[in-house]
VOPA-348738 format. One line per field, with one value per atom (N, C-alpha, C): residue number from 1; residue in three letters; chain; atom name; x, y, z. Coordinates in pm, 1 decimal, padded with zeros to 6 digits. Layout:
BEGIN
k	c(NUM,...)
r	c(Ala,...)
c	c(A,...)
a	c(CA,...)
xx	c(X,...)
yy	c(Y,...)
zz	c(Z,...)
//
This chain:
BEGIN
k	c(1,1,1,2,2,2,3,3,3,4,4,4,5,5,5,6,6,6,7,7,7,8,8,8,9,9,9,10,10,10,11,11,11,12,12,12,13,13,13,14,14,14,15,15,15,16,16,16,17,17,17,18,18,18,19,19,19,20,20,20,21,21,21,22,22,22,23,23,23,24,24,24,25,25,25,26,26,26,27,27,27,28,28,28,29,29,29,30,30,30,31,31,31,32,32,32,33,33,33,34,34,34,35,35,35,36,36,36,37,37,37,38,38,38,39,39,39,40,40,40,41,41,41,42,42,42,43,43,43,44,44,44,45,45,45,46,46,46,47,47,47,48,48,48,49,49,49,50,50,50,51,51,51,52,52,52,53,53,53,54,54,54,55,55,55,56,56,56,57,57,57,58,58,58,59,59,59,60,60,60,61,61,61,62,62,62,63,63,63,64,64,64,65,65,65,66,66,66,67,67,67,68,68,68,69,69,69,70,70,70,71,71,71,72,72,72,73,73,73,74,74,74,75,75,75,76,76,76,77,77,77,78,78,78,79,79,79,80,80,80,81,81,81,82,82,82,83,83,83,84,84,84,85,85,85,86,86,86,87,87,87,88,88,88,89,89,89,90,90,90,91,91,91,92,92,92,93,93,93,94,94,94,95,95,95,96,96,96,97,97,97,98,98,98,99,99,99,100,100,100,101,101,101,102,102,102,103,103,103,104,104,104,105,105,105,106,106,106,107,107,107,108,108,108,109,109,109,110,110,110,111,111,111,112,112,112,113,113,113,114,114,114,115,115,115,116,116,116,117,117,117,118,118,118,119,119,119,120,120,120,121,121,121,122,122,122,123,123,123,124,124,124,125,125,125,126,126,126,127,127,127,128,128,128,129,129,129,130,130,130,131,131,131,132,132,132,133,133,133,134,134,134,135,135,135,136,136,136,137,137,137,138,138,138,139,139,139,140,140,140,141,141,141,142,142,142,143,143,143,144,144,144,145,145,145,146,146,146,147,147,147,148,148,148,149,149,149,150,150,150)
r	c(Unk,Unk,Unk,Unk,Unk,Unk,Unk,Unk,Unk,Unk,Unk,Unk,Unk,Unk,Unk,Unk,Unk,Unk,Unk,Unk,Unk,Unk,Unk,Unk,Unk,Unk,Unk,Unk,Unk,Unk,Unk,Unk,Unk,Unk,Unk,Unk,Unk,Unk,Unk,Unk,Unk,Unk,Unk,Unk,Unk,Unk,Unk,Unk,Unk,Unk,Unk,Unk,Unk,Unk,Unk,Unk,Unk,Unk,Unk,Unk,Unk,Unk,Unk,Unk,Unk,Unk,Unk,Unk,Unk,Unk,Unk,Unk,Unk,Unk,Unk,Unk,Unk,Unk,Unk,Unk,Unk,Unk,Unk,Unk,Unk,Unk,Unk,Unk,Unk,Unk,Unk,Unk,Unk,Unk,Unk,Unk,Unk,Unk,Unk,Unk,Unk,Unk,Unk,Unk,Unk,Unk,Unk,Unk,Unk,Unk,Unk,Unk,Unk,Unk,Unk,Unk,Unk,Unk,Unk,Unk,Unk,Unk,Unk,Unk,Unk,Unk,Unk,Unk,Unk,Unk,Unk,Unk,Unk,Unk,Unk,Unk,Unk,Unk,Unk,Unk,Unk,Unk,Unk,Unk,Unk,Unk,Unk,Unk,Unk,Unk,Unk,Unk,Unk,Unk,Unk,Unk,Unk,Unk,Unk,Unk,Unk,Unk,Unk,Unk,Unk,Unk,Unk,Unk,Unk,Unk,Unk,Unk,Unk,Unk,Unk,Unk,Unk,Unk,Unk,Unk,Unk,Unk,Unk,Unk,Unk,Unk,Unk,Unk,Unk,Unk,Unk,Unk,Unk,Unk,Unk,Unk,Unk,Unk,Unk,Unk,Unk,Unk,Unk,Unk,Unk,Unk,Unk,Unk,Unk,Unk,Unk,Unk,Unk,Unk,Unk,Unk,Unk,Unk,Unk,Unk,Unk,Unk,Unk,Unk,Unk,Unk,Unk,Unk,Unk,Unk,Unk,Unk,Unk,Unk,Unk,Unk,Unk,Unk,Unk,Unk,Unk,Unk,Unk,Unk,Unk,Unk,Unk,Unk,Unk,Unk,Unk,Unk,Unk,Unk,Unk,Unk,Unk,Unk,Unk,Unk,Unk,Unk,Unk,Unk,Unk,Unk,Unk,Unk,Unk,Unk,Unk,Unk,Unk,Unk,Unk,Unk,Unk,Unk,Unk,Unk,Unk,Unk,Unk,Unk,Unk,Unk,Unk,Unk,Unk,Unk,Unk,Unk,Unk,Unk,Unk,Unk,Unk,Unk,Unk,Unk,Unk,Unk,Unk,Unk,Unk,Unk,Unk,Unk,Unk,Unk,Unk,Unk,Unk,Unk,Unk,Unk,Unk,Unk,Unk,Unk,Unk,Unk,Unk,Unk,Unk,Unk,Unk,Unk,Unk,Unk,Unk,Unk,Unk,Unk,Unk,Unk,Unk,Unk,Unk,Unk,Unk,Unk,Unk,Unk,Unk,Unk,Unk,Unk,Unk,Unk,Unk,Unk,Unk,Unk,Unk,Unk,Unk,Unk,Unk,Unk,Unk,Unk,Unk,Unk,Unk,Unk,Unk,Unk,Unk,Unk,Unk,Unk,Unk,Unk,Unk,Unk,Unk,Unk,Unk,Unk,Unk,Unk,Unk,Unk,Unk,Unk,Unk,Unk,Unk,Unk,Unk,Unk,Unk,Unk,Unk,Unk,Unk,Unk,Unk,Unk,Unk,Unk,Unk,Unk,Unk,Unk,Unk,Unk,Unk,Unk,Unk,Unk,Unk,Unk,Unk,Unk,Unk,Unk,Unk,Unk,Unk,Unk,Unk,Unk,Unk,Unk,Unk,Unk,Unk,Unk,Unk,Unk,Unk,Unk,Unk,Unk,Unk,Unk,Unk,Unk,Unk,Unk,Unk,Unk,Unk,Unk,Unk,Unk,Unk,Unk)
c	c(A,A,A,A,A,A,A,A,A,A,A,A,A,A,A,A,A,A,A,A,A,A,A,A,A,A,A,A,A,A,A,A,A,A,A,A,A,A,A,A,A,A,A,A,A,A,A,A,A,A,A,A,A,A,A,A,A,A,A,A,A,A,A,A,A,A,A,A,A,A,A,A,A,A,A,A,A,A,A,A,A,A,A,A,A,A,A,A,A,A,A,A,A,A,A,A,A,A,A,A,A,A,A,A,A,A,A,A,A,A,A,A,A,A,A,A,A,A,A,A,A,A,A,A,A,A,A,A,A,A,A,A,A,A,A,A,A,A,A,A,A,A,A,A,A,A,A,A,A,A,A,A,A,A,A,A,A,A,A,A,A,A,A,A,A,A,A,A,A,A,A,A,A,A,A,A,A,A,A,A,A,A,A,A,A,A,A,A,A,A,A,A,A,A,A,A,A,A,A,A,A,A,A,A,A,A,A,A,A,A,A,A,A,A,A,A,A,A,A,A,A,A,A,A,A,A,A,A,A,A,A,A,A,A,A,A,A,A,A,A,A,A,A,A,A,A,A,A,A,A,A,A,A,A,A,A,A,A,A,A,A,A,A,A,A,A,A,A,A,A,A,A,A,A,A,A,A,A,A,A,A,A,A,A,A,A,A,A,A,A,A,A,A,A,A,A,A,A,A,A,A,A,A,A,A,A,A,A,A,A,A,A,A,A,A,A,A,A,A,A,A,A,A,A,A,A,A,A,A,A,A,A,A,A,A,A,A,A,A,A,A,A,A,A,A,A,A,A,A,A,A,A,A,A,A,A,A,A,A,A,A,A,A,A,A,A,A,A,A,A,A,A,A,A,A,A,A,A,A,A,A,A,A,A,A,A,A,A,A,A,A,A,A,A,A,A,A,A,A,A,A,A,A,A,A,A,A,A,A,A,A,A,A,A,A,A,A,A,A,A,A,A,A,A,A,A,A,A,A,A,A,A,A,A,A,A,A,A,A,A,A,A,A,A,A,A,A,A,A,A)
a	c(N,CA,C,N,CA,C,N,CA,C,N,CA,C,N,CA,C,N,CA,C,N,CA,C,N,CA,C,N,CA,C,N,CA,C,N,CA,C,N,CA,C,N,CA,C,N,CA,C,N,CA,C,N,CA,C,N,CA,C,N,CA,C,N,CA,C,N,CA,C,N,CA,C,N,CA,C,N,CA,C,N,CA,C,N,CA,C,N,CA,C,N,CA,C,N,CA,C,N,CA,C,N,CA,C,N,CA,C,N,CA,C,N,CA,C,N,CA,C,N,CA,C,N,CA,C,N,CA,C,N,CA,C,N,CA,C,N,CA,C,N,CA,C,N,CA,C,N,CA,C,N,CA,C,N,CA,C,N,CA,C,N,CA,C,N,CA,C,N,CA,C,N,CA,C,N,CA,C,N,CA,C,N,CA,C,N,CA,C,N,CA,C,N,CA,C,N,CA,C,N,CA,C,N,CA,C,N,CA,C,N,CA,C,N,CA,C,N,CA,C,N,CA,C,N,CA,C,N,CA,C,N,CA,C,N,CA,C,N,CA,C,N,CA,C,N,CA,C,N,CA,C,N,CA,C,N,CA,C,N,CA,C,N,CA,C,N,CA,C,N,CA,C,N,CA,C,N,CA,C,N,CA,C,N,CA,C,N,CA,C,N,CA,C,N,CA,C,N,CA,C,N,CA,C,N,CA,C,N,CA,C,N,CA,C,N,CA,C,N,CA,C,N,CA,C,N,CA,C,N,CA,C,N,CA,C,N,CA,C,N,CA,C,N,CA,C,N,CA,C,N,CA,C,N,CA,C,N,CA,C,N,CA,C,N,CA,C,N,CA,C,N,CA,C,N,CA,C,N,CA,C,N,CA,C,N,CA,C,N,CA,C,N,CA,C,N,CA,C,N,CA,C,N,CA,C,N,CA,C,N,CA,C,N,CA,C,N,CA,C,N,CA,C,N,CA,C,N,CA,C,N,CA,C,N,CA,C,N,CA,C,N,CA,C,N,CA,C,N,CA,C,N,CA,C,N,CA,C,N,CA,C,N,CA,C,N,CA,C,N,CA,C,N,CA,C,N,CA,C,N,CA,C,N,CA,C,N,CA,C,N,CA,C,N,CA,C,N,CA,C,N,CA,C,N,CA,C,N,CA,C,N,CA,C,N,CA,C,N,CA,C,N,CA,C)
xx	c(-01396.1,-01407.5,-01543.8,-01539.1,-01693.9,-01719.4,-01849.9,-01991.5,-02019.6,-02033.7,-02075.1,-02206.8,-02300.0,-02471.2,-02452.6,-02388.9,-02378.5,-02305.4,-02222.9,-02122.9,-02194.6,-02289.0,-02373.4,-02489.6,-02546.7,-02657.3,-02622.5,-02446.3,-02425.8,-02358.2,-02384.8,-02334.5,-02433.0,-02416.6,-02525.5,-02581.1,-02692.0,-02740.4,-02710.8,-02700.6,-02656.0,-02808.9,-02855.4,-02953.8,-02894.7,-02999.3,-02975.9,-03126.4,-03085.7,-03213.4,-03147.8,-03242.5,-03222.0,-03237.4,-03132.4,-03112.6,-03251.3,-03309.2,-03437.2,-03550.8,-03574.4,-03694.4,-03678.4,-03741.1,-03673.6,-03774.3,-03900.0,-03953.3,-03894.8,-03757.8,-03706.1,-03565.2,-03617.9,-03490.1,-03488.1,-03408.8,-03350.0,-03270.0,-03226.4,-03191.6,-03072.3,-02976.3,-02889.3,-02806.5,-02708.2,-02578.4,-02524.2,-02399.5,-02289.3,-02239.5,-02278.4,-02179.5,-02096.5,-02111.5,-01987.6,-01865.1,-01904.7,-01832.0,-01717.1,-01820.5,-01738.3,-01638.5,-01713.2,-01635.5,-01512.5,-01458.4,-01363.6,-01407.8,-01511.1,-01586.0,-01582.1,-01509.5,-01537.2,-01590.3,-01641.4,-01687.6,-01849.7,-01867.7,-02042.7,-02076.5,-02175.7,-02242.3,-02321.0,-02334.8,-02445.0,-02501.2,-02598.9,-02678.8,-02787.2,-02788.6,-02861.2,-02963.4,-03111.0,-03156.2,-03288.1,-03364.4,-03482.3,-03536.7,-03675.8,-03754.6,-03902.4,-03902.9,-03963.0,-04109.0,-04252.5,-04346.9,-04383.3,-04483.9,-04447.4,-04358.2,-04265.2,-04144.5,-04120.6,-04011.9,-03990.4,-03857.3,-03792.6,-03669.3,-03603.4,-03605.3,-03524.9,-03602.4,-03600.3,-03693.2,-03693.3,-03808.2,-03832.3,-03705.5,-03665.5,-03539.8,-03509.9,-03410.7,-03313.5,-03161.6,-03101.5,-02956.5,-02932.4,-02798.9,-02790.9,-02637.5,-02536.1,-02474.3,-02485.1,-02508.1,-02520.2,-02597.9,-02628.6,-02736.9,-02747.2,-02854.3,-02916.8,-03015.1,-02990.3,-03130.7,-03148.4,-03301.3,-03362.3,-03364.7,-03388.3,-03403.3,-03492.6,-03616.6,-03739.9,-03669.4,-03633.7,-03644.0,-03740.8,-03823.0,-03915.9,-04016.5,-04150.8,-04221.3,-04276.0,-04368.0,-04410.9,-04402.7,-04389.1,-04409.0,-04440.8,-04438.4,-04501.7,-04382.5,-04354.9,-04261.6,-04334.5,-04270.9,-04295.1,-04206.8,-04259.6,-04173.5,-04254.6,-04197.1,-04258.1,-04392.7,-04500.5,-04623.5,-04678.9,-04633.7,-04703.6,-04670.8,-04767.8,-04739.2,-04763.9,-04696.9,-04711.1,-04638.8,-04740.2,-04753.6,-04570.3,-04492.0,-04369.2,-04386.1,-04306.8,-04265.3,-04178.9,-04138.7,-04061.2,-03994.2,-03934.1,-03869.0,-03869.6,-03940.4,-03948.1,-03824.8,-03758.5,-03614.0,-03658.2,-03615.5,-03586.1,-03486.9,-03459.9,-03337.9,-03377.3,-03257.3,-03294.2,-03121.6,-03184.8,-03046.5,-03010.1,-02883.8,-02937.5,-02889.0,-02987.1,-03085.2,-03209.6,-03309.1,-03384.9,-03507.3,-03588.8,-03724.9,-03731.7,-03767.5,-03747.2,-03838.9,-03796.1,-03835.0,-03812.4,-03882.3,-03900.2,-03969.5,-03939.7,-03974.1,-04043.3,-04163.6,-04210.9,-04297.0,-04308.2,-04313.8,-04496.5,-04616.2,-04738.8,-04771.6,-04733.3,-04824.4,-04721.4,-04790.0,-04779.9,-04608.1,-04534.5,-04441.5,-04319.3,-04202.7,-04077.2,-04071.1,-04015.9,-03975.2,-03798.1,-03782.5,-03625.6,-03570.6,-03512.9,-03437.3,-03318.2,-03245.0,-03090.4,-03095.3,-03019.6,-02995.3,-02846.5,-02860.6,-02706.7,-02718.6,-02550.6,-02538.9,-02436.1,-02370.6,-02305.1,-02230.3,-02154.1,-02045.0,-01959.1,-02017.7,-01957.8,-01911.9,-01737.9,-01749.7,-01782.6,-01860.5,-01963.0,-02101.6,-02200.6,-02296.9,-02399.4,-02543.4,-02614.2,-02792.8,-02817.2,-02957.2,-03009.9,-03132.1,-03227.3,-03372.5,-03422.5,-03541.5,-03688.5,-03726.4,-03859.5,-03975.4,-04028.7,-04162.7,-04106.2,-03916.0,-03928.2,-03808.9,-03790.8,-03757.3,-03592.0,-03541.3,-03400.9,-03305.0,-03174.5,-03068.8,-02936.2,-02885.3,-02724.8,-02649.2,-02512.9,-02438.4,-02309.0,-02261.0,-02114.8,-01999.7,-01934.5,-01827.4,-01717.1,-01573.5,-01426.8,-01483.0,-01533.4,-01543.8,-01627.2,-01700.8,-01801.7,-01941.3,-02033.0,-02165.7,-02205.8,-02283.6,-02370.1,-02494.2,-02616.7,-02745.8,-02781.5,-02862.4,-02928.8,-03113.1,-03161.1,-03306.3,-03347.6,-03429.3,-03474.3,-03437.2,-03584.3,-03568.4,-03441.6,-03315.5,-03188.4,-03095.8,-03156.7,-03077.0,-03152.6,-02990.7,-03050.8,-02972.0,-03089.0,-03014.7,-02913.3,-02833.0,-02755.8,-02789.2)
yy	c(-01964.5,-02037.5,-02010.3,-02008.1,-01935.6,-02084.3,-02097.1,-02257.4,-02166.5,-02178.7,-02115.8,-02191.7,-02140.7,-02221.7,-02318.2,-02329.8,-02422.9,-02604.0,-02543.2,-02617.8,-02653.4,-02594.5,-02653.4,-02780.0,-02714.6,-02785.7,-02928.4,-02958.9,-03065.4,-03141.3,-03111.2,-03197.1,-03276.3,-03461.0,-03520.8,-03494.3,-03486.5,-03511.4,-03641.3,-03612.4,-03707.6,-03745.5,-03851.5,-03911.1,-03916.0,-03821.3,-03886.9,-03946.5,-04034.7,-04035.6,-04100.4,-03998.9,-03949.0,-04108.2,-04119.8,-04233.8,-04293.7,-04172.5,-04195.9,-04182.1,-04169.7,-04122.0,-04190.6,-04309.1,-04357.1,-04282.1,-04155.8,-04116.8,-03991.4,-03977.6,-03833.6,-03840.7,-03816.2,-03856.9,-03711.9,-03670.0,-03539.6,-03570.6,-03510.6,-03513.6,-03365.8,-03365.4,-03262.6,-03254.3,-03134.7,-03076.7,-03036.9,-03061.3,-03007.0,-02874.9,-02803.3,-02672.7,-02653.0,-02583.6,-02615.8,-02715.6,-02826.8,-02931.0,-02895.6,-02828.0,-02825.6,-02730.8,-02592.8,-02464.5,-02515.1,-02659.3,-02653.8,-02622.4,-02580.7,-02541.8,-02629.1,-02628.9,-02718.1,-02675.4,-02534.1,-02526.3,-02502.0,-02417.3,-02461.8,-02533.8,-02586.3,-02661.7,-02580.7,-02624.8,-02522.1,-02606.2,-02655.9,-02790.4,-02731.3,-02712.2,-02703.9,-02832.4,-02812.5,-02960.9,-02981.3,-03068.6,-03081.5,-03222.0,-03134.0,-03257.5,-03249.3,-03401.9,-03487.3,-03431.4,-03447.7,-03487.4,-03583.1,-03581.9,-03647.6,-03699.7,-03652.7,-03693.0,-03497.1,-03552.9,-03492.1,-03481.2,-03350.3,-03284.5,-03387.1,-03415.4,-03488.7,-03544.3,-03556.1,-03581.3,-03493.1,-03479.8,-03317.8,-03319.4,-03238.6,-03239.7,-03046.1,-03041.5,-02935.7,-02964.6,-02865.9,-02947.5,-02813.6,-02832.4,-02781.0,-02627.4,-02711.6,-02623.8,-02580.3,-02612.5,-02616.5,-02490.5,-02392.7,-02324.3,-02375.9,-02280.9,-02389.2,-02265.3,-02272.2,-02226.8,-02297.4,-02264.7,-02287.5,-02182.6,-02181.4,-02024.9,-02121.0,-02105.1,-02182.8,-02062.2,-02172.2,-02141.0,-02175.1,-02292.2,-02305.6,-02392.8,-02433.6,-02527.0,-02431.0,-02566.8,-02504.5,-02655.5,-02563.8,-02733.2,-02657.9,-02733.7,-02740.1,-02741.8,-02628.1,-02585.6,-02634.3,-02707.4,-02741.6,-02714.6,-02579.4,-02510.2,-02520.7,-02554.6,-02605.0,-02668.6,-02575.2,-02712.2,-02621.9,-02541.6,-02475.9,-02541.3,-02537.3,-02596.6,-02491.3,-02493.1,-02328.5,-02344.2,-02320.1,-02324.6,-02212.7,-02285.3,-02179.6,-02193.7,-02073.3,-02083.6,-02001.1,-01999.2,-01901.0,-01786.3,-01739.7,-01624.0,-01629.5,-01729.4,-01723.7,-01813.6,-01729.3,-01806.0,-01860.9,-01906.4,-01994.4,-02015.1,-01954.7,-01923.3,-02043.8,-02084.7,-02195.8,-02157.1,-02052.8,-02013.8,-02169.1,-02201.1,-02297.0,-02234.4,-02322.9,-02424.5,-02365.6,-02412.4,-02341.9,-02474.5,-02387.1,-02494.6,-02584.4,-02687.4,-02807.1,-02796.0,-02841.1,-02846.9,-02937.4,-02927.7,-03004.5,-02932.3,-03002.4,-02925.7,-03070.9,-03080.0,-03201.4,-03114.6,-03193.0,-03165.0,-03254.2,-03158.1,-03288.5,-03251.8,-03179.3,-03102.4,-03184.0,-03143.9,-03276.0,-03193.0,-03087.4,-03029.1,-03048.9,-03045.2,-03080.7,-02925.8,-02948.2,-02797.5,-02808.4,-02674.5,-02680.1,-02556.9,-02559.7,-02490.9,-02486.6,-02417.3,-02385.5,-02368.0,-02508.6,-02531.6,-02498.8,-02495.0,-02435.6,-02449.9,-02507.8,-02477.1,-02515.1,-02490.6,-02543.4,-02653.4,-02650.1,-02807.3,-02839.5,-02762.1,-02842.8,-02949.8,-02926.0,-03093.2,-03169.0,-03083.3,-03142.4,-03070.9,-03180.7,-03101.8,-03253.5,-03182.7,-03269.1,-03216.2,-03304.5,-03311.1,-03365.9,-03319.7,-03366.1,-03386.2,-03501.2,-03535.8,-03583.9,-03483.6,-03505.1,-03604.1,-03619.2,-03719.9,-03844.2,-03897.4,-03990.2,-04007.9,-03942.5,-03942.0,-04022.6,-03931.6,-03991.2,-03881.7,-03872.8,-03777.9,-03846.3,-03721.9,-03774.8,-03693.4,-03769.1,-03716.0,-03657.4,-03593.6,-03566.4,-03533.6,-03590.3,-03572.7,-03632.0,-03610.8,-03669.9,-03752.1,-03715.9,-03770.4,-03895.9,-03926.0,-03992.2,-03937.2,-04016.5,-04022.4,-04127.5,-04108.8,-04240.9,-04140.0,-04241.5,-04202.3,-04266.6,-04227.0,-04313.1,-04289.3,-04357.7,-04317.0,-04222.6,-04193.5,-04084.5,-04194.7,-04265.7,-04395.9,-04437.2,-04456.9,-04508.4,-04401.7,-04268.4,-04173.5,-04154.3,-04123.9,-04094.1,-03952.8,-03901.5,-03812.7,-03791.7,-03753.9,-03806.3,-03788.5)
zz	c(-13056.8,-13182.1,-13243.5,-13353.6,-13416.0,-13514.0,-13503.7,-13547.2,-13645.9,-13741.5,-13876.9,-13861.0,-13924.1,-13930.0,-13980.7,-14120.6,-14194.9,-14122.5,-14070.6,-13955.8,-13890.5,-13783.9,-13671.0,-13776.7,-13890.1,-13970.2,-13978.5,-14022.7,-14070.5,-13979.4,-13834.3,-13691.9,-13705.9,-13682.9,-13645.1,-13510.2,-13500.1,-13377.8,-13294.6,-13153.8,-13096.1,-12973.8,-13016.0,-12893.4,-12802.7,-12687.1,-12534.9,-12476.6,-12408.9,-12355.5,-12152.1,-12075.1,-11955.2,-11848.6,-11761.5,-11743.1,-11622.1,-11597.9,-11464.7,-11549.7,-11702.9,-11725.8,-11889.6,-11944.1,-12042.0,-12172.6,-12155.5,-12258.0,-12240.6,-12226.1,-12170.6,-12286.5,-12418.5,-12544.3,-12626.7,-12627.3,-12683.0,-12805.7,-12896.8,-13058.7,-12978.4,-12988.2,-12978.5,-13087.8,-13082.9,-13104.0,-13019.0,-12929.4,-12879.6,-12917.2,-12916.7,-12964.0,-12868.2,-12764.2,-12672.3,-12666.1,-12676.3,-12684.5,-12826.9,-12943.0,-13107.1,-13057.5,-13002.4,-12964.3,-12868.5,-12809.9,-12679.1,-12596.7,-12562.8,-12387.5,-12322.4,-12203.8,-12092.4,-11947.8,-11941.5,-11798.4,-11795.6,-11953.9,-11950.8,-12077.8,-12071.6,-12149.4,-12253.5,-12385.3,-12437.1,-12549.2,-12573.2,-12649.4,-12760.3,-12880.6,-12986.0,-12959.2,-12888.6,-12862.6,-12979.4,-12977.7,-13071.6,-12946.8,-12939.0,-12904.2,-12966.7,-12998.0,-13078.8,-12985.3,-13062.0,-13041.6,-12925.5,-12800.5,-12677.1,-12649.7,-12660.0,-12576.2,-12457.9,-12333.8,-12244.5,-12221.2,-12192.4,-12203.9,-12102.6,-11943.9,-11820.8,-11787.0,-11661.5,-11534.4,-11469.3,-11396.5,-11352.9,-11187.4,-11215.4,-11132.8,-11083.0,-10992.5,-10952.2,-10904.8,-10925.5,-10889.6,-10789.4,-10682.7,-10585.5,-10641.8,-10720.8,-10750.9,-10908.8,-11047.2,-11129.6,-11177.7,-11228.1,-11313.1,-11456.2,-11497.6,-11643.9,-11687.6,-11826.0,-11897.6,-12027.3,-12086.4,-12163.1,-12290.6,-12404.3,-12501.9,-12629.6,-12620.7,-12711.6,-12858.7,-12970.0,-13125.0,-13163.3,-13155.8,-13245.3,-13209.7,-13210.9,-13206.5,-13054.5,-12981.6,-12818.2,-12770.0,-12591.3,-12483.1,-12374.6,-12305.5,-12158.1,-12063.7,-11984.6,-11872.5,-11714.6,-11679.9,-11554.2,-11478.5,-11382.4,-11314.1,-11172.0,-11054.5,-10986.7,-10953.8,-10851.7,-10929.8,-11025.7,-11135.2,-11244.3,-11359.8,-11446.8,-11617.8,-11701.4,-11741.1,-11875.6,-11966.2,-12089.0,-12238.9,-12288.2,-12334.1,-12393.8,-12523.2,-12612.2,-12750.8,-12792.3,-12940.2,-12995.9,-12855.8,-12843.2,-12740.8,-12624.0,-12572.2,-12429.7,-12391.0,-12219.2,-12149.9,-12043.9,-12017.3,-11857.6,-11788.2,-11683.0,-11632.1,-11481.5,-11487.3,-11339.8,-11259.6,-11148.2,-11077.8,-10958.6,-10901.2,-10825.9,-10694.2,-10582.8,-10611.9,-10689.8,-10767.2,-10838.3,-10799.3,-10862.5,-10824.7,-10930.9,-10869.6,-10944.3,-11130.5,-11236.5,-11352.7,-11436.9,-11557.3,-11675.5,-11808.4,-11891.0,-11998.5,-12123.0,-12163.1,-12260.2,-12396.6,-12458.1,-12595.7,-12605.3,-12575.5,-12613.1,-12753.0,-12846.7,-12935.1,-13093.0,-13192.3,-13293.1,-13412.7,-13345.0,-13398.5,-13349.6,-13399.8,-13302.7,-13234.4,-13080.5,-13016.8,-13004.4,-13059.4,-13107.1,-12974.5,-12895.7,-12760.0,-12798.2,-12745.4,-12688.8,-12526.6,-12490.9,-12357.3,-12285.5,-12237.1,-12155.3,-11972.8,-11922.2,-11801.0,-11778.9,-11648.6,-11546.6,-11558.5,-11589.7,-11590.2,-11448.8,-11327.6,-11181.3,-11152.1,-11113.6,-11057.5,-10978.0,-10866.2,-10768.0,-10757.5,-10801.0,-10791.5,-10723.9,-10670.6,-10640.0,-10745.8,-10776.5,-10865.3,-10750.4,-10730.7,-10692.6,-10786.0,-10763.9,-10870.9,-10782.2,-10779.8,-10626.3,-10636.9,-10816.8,-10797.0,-10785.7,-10842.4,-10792.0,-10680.1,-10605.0,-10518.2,-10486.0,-10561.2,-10597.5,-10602.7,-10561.8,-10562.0,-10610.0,-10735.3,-10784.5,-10718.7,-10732.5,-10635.7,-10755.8,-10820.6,-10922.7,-10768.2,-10788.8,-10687.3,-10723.9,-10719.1,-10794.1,-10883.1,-10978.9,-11143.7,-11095.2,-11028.2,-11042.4,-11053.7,-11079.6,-11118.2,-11010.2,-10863.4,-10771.3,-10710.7,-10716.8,-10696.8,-10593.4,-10485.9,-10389.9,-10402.7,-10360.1,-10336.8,-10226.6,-10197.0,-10073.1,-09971.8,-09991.9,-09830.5,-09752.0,-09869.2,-09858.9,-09763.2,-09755.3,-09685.7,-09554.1,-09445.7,-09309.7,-09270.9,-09144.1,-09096.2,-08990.0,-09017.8,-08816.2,-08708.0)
//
């Protein structure tokens, strides 16, 4: 199915904001979703001026990338922070090292995000120490402490 520009322009954006990280609010478009895609995801996103893409996270089955259109932010790719913009990708194979992506600078940064629509997958989110679980159409999280080993 082909998004004409014009078509994508006049989608409202849809707020998310990330359920572990409440300054973690994204301005999207669904394109995937417009196109009928249901096995990957692919998100026309805009983030606002200090605000931050997730919570810095990795997931176990899922892949994901990033593709910077416009503005710059700060890639937090494991313990590195580095300046992105215009052309630069980010490819997160999984498991991939844990990341995030925030916006400190006074311009909106406009990405094309994309990934993985698994129906089981596990996120892991390390500073705060929490893991989701996607498994038969649910969504359940535990804390680190809360898990044992056998």
């Amino acid at each position: 199915m082909l998004l004409k520009a014009k078509d994508i322009a006049a989608m409202a954006p849809q707020r998310r904001q990330h359920q572990f990280n409440e300054n973690a609010v994204r301005l999207g478009r669904a394109l995937s979703d417009a196109a009928g895609m249901r096995r990957i995801g692919v998100h026309l996103v805009r983030l606002e001026p200090g605000r931050e893409s997730t919570q810095f996270h990795y997931h176990d089955a899922d892949e994901e990338f990033l593709y910077v259109l416009e503005g710059r932010g700060i890639a937090e790719l494991g313990d590195e922070e580095i300046e992105v913009g215009p052309g630069d990708f980010m490819g997160f194979p999984a498991p991939s090292e844990p990341h995030a992506l925030r916006n400190p600078f006074d311009e909106d940064l406009v990405y094309l995000m994309g990934g993985e629509r698994n129906a089981n997958d596990v996120v892991h989110y390390p500073r705060i120490r929490r893991s989701l679980v996607k498994s038969a159409g649910r969504r359940t999280w535990a804390d680190w402490d809360d898990l044992h080993d056998d």
